[in-house]
C-alpha positions in Angstrom: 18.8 36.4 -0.3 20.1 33.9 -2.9 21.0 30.8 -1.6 23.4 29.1 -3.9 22.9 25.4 -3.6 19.5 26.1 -4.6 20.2 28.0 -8.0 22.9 25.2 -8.7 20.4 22.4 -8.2 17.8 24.8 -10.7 21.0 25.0 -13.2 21.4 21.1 -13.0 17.3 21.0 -14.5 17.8 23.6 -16.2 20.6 22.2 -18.4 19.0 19.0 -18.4 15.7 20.1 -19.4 18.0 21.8 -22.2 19.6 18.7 -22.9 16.6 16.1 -23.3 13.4 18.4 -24.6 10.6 16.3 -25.0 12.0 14.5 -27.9 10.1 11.6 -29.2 11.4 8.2 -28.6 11.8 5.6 -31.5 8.7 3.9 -31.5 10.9 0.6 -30.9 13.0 1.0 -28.9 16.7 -1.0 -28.9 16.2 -2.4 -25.4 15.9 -6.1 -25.2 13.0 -7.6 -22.9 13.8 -8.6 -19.3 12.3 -11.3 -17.5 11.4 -11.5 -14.1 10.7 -14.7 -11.7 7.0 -13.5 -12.3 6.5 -11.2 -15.4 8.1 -10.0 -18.3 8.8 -6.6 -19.6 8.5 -5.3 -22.8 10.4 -2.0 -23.8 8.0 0.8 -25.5 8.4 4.2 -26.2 7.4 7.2 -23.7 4.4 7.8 -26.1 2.9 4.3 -25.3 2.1 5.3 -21.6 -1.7 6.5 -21.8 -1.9 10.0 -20.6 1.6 10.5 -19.6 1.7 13.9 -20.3 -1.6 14.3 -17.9 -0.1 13.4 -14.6 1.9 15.7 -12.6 4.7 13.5 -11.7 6.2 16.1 -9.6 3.6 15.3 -7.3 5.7 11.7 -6.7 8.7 12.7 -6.4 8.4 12.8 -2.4 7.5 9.3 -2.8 10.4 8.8 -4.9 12.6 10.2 -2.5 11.6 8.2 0.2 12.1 4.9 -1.6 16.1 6.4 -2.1 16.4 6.2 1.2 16.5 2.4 0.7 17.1 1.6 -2.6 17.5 -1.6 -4.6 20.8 -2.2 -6.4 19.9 -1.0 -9.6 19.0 2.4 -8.0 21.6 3.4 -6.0 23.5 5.8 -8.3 19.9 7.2 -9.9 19.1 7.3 -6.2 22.3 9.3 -4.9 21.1 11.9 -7.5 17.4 12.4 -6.9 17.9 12.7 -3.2 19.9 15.9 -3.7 17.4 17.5 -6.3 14.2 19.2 -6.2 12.4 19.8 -9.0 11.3 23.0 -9.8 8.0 22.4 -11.4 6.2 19.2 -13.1 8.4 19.4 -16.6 11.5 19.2 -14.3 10.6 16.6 -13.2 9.4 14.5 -16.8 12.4 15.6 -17.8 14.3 13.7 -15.1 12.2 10.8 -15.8 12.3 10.7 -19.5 16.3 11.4 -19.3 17.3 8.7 -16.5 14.5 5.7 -17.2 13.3 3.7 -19.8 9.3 2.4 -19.6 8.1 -1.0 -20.0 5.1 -3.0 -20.5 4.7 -5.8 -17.6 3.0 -8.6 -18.7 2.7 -11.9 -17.6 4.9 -14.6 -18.7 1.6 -16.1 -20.9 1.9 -12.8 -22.6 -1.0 -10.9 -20.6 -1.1 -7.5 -19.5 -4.0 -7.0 -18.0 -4.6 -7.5 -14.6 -5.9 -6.2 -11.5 -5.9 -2.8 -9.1 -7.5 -3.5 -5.5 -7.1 -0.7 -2.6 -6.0 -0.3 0.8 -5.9 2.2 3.5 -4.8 3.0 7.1 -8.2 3.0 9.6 -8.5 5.8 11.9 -10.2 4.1 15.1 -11.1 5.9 18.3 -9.8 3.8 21.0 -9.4 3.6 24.8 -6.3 2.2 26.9 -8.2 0.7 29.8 -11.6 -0.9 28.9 -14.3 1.0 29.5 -18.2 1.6 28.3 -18.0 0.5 24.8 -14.3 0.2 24.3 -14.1 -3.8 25.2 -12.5 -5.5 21.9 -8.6 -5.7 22.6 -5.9 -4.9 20.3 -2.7 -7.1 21.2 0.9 -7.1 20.9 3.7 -10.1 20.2 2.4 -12.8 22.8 5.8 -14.0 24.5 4.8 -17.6 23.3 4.3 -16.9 19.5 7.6 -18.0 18.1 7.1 -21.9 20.2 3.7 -22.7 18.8 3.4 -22.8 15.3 1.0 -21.9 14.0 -0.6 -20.3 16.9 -3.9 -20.2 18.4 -6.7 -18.9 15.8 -8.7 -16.6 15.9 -11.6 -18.5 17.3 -9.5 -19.9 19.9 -8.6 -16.4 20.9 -11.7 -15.6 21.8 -12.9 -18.9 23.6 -10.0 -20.9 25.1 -8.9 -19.9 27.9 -5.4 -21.3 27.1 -5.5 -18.9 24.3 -7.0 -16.2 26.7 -4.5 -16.8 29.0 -1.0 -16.0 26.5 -2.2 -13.0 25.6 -2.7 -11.9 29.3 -1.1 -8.4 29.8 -0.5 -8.2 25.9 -3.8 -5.8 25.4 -2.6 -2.2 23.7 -5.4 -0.5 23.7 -9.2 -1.4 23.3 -12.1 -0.4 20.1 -15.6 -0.7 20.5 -16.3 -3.0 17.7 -14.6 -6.4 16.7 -15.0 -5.7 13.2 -12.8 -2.0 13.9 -10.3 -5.1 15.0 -10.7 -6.8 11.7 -10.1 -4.3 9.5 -6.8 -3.4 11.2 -5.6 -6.3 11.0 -6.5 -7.0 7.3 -4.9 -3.8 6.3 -1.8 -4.0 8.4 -1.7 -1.2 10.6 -3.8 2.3 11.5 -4.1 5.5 13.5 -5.6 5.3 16.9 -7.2 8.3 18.9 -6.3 6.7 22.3 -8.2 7.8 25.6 -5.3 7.9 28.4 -6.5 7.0 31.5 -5.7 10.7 32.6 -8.1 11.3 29.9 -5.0 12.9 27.2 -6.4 11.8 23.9 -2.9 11.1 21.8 -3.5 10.2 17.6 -0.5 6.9 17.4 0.2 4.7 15.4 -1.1 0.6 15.6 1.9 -1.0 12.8 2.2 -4.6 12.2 4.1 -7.1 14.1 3.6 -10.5 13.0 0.9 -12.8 12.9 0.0 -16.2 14.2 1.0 -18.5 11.0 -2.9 -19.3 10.0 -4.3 -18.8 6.4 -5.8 -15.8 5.9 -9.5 -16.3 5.0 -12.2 -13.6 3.3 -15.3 -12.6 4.9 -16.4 -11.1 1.2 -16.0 -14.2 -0.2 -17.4 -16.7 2.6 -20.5 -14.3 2.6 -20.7 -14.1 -1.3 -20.6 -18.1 -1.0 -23.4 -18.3 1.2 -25.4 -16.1 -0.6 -25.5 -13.4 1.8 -24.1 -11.6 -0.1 -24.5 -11.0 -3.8 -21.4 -10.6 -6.5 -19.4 -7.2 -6.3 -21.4 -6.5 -3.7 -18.6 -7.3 -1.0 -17.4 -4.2 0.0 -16.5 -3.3 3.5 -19.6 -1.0 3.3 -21.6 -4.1 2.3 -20.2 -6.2 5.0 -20.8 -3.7 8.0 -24.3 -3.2 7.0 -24.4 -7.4 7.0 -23.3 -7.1 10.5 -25.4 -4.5 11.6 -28.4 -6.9 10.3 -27.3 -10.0 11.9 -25.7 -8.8 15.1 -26.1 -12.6 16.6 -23.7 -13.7 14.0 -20.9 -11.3 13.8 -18.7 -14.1 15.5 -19.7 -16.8 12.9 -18.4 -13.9 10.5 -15.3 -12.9 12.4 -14.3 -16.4 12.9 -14.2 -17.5 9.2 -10.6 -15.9 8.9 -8.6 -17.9 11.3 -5.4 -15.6 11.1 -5.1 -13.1 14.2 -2.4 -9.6 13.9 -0.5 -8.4 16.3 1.3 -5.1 16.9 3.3 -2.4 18.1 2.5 1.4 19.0 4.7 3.9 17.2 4.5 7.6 17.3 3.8 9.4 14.2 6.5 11.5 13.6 4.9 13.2 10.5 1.5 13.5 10.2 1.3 13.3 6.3 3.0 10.3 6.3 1.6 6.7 6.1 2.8 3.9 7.7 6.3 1.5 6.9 5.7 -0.3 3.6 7.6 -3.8 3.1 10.5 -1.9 1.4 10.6 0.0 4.8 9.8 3.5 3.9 6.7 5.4 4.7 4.0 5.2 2.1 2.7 8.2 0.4 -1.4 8.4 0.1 -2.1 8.6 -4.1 1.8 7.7 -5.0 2.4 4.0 -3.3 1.6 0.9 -4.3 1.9 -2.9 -2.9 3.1 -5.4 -5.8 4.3 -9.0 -5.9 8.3 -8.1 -5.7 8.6 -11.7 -7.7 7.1 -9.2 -10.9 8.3 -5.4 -9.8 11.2 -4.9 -7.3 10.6 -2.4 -4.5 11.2 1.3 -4.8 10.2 1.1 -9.0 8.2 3.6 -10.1 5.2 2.4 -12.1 3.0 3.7 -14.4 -1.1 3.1 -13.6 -3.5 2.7 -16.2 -7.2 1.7 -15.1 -10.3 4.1 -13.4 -11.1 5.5 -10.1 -13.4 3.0 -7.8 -16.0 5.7 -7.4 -16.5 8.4 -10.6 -14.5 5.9 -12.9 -12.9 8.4 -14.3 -9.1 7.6 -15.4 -6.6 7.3 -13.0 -2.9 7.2 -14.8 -0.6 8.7 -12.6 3.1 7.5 -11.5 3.5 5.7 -8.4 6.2 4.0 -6.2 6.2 -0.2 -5.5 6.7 0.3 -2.0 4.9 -2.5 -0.5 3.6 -6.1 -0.5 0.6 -8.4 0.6 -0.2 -11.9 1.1 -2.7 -11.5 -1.7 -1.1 -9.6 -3.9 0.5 -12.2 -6.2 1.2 -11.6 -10.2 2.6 -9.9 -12.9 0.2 -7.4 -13.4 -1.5 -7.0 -9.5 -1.5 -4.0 -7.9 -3.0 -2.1 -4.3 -3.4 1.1 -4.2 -2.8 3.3 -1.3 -5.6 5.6 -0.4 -4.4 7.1 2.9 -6.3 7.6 5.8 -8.9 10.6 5.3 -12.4 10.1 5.3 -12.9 9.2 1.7 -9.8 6.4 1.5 -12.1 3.3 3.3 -14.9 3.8 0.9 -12.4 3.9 -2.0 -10.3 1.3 -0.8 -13.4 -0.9 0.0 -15.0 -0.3 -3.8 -11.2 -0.6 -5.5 -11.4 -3.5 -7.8 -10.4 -2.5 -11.8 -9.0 -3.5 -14.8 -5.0 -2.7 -15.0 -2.3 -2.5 -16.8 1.4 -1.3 -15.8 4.5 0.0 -16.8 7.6 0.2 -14.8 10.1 3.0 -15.4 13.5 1.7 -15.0 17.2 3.1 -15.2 18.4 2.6 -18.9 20.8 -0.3 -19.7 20.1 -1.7 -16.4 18.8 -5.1 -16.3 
């Protein structure tokens, strides 16, 4: 049966696909630069984007969608449109692109663009409500006291004082069997847990940050590089179980370096293929979302990548969506990458540390 609203929305690509072939753009283009608190931006022709014609932006647009749902000033009419279309296929969907935005270079304000890609991921943790056997390392919500000390206790305090002990009384989520499973979800924010019930349901939820305690965030990398446990580049997640598994007496010495202790709430996970809540507050997308320092890139931009997988180092230039932020992800040209959560994303997340540069795509004559 033909559904009409679907050949209208085709008829709207198709015209525009009509209208705006793949035309070359001047090579310099009439767009002034734009400054940012952080960066600057230099316009450039589509041609300028290595390997634009290699992606298959289509492949973004759910991530695109998703940051309509909340979008930043400069977006909101692009925004009413692309929530009502559906591209056909990946020329579409360039064609959309090359039509509505204009690209430009981010550099920093000393005139760099080169910077840096790291990577993050969501954990998938087998965990247990009650404590039990090996499940004994407690993941906590929002203590009732957290907002009346400042900072709060750290993460050494935590685990001696019985002060400390003592707020977080009745707090306890769930339970993993090893403090570093801990440590990793708080570093990356938030993950999926396969919780044991006391009935004995196993139920997949989500763990999603809900604030921390107000101390500095410390690396364990960086203290064991410093100490020369470790050697440089060499710091990897990988790298720093395996130091833990060798010195089991001093996995609290380790743990205890970073002072600053996450807390956080159970959620559901209402789609599966979904990541968590970014800081633009819309689900990331594994492959298409990004953190960035909103002082260079506002939220819900698409970017364009240029730099190499962690693993193969084979190029990786693909659109993605600035949906999220980090504590140390500061700078014009600073970028971290979303994996996912499969069973690849920790190692790549853990090894992710290239040479970048960016472009942002941005609606024309908007500033």
């Amino acid at each position: 049966m033909r559904n009409p609203a679907v050949h209208a929305v085709a008829a709207v690509f198709v015209a525009l696909a009509a209208c705006t072939p793949f035309r070359p753009e001047p090579s310099q283009p009439s767009q002034p630069s734009i400054e940012r608190e952080q960066s600057r931006w230099v316009p450039v022709s589509w041609q300028a984007l290595p390997g634009w014609n290699e992606d298959r932006v289509d492949q973004a647009w759910p991530a695109l969608q998703q940051s309509c749902h909340r979008p930043a000033p400069a977006w909101v009419a692009l925004c009413s449109d692309a929530r009502k279309l559906s591209p056909r296929n990946d020329h579409d969907a360039r064609a959309w692109l090359e039509h509505n935005l204009q690209p430009y270079r981010v550099e920093s304000l000393q005139g760099s663009d080169r910077g840096l890609l790291t990577g993050y991921y969501e954990p998938l943790l087998e965990a247990s409500r009650q404590p039990s056997g090996k499940f004994r390392h407690a993941l906590y919500g929002v203590p009732a006291d957290l907002a009346q000390r400042k900072p709060y206790w750290t993460r050494q305090q935590i685990d001696t004082l019985p002060a400390a002990r003592s707020s977080l009384r009745g707090r306890e989520l769930a339970y993993v069997a090893d403090p570093l499973d801990a440590l990793v979800l708080q570093i990356q924010g938030s993950g999926r847990l396969r919780v044991a019930e006391p009935n004995g349901q196993v139920r997949t939820v989500r763990f999603a940050y809900a604030g921390h305690n107000d101390q500095p965030y410390r690396s364990i990398g960086r203290w064991l590089i410093e100490r020369g446990e470790l050697q440089a580049g060499q710091a990897s997640w990988p790298d720093i179980e395996a130091w833990a598994d060798r010195n089991p007496a001093r996995v609290n010495e380790l743990l205890w370096v970073n002072p600053r202790y996450v807390f956080f709430r159970e959620e559901p996970i209402a789609d599966p293929a979904l990541g968590p809540k970014g800081a633009q507050g819309v689900p990331l997308t594994p492959g298409r979302s990004i953190a960035v320092d909103p002082r260079s890139v506002p939220y819900g931009t698409p970017v364009w990548l240029d730099t190499t997988e962690p693993l193969s180092l084979q190029p990786l230039r693909r659109v993605v969506l600035a949906q999220d932020t980090g504590s140390a992800i500061t700078g014009a040209v600073r970028v971290d990458y979303f994996w996912g959560w499969d069973a690849s994303a920790m190692e790549k997340a853990g090894r992710t540390k290239q040479s970048l540069r960016v472009w942002v795509l941005w609606p024309r004559d908007v500033r």
